[in-house]
N, C-alpha and C positions, 0 to 999 in steps of 0.2 A: 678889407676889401669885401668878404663877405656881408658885414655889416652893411655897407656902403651897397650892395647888388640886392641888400633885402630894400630897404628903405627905397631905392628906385621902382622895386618892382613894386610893392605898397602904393606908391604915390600913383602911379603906374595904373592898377586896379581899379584906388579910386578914382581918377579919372574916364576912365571906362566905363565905369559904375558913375557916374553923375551924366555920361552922355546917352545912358542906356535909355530906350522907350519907358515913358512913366507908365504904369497901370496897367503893365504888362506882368504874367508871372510863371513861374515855372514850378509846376508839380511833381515833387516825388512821390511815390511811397516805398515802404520799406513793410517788406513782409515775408514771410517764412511757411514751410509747411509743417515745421514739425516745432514745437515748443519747447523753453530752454538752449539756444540756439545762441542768445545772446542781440537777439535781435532791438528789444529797446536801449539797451545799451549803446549801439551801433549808432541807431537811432540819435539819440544825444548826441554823443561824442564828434559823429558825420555834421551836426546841425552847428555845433561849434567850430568847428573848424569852417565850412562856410561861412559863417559870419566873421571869423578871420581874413578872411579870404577878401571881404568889402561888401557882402551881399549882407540884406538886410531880412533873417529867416524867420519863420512864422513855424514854432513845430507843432503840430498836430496830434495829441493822445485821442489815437479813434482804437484805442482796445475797448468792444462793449462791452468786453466781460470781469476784465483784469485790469485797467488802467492802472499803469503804474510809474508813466514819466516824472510824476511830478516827488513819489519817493527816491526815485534814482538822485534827480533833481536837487533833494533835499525843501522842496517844497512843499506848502502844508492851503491847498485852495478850500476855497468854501463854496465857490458855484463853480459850473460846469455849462456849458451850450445850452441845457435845457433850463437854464433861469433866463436866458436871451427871448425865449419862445413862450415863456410864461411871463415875459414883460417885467421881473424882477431885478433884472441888471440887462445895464448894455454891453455890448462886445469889448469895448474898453476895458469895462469894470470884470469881468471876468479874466480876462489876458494877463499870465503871470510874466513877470521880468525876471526870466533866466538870468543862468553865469554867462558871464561876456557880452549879456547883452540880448541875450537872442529872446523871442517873447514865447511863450509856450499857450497853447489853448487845452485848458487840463480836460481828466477827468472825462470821455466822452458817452460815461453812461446814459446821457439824455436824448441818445440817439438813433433808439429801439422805435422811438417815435418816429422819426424823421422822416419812415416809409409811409405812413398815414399821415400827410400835412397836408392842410389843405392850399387852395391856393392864396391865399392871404397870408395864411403861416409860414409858405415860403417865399415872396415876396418879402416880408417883414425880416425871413432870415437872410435875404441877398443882399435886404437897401442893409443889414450889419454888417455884412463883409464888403460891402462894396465900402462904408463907413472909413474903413482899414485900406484901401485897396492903394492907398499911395505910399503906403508905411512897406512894404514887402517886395521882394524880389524873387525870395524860394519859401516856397510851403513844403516841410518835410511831415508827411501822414505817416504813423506810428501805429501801424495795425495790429489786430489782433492774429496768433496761429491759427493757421486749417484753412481751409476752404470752403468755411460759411459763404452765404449770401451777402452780407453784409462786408464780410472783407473782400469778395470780389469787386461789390459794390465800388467801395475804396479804390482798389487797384485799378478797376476799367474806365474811373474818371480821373485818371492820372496822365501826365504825358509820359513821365518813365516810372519804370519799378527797377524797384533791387532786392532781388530775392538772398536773404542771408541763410548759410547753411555749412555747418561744418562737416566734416571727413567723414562721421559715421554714415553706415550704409542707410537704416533708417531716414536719418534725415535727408542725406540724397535721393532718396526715392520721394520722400515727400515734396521736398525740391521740385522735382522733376514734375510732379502731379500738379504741383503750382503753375507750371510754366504749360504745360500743355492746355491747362483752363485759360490760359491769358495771352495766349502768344500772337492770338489775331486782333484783339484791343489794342495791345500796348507799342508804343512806335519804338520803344528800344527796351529789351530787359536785362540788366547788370544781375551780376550774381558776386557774393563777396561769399567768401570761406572766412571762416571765425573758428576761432580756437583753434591751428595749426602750431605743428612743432617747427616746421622750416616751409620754406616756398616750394620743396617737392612737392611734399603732399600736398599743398592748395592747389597744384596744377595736375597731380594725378586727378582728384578730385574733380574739379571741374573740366577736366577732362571728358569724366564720365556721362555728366551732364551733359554738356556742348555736342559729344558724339551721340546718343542720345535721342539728341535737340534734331539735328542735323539730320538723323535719318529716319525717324518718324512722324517730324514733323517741317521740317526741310524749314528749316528758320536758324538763324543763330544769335547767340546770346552774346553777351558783351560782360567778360573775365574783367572787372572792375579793380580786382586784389585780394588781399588774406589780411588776417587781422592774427600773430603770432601771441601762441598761448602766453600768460602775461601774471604773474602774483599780482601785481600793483591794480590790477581790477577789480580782483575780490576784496583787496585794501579800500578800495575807493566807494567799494559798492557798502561795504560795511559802514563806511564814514557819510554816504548821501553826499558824497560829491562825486561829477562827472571824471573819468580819470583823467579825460586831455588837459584837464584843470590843476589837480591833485599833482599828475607824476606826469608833466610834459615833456620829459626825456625819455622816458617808459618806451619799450618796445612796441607797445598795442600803441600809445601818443603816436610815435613816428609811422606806424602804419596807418593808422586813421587820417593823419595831416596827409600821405601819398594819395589815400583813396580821395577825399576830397578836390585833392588839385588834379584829380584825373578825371575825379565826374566836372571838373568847371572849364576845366581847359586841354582834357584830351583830347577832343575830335579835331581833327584841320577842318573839317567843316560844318560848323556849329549847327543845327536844325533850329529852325527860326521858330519861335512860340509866339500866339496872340491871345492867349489866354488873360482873361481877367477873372478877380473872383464871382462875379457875375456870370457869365459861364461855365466856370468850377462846377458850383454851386449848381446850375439847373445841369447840365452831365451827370452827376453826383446823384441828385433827384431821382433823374430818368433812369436810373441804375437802380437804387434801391427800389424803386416801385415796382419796376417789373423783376 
């Protein structure tokens, strides 16, 4: 029976997904204030499972400093975005073939430039993603920690963020610092707890946050989940595979697969997007520049 209620619902999605608006997309990002948090990680795992899901995910390494999806990945690239803009590869030729499927855009050191382009070089970089723009239905942006320029940049040309952050006090404060720089950009902000021992503490926790959230800056966040401390991650992480892949029964697996089908199909009333990467793209711009 249960087998039988997965395969309907499957069938199910993809049909939902082949009636969806073409050349339409929907933007996360995913980003933290304080580093070691587990956030690329999350990053991956979250981008697998939506492409379980039926969606067709584009992930995004925009750490300028640390790029490292594509060793989580067990990927090994040779260009990066800034061969696109020096005319050495097309957006194609750069886009690595993830696990499962999902395509990744490594590497985003070539994007310290991005704030000085002129307008030909950005043009030349929209007709690239516009290139792709039939191939995608979520773009997951994999930023870097802190609250550079640049990763605000990221986060305020997004439709949602999810700020990942676990229990220690540190990190909830830096959390917290995230969200107050963003909270008038961003049309929804998710928050995941990572590395918890049980679901109290992810809910003291964001607790903390939410209340916080609430009375100084009169907004509220959207409690997305917890991600339960987990051996099989640091196994997975040692081995350069993603763990939803590695240990799909795994504790952290079964929490990753919850928080996905709750960012795609939580809401009773879904918020309509018209985003293309054409748009993305010059939002994204107007951010970095200024």
């Amino acid at each position: 029976m249960y087998e039988q209620a997965s395969k309907l619902k499957k069938i199910m999605d993809e049909k939902h997904h082949r009636e969806a608006p073409q050349g339409t997309l929907k933007v996360y990002c995913v980003t933290s204030g304080k580093g070691g948090v587990g956030k690329t990680n999350l990053s991956i795992n979250l981008s697998l499972v939506l492409q379980e899901l039926g969606k067709r995910v584009l992930l995004v390494d925009a750490d300028l400093g640390l790029a490292n999806v594509d060793v989580i990945a067990g990927l090994y690239p040779k260009y990066n975005i800034s061969h696109i803009l020096s005319r050495e590869k097309t957006i194609n030729e750069i886009i690595l073939e993830g696990p499962m499927g999902i395509k990744i855009l490594p590497g985003a050191s070539g994007l310290y430039e991005m704030a000085n382009l002129s307008i030909m070089e950005l043009n030349f970089l929209i007709k690239a993603f516009n290139s792709i723009s039939q191939d995608f239905d979520i773009v997951v942006i994999d930023t870097g920690a802190g609250i550079s320029k640049h990763v605000l940049s990221f986060v305020r040309s997004s439709d949602e963020v999810i700020i990942v952050t676990t229990p220690e006090p540190s990190a909830i404060t830096d959390a917290y610092a995230v969200i107050k720089l963003i909270y008038k950009y961003s049309q929804k902000i998710h928050v995941i707890i990572n590395r918890v021992d049980n679901f109290r503490d992810a809910e003291f926790t964001v607790q903390k946050i939410s209340n916080a959230s609430r009375k100084f800056l009169h907004t509220d966040i959207d409690y997305l989940g917890y991600v339960l401390e987990d051996r099989s991650v640091f196994k997975s992480n040692m081995e350069q595979i993603p763990f939803y892949t590695r240990f799909p029964e795994s504790l952290a697996s079964k929490c990753i697969a919850n928080l996905g089908r709750k960012l795609l199909y939580g809401e009773q009333k879904p918020v309509q997007y018209n985003y293309t990467f054409e748009s993305w793209v010059k939002k994204l711009m107007a951010f970095l520049r200024n």
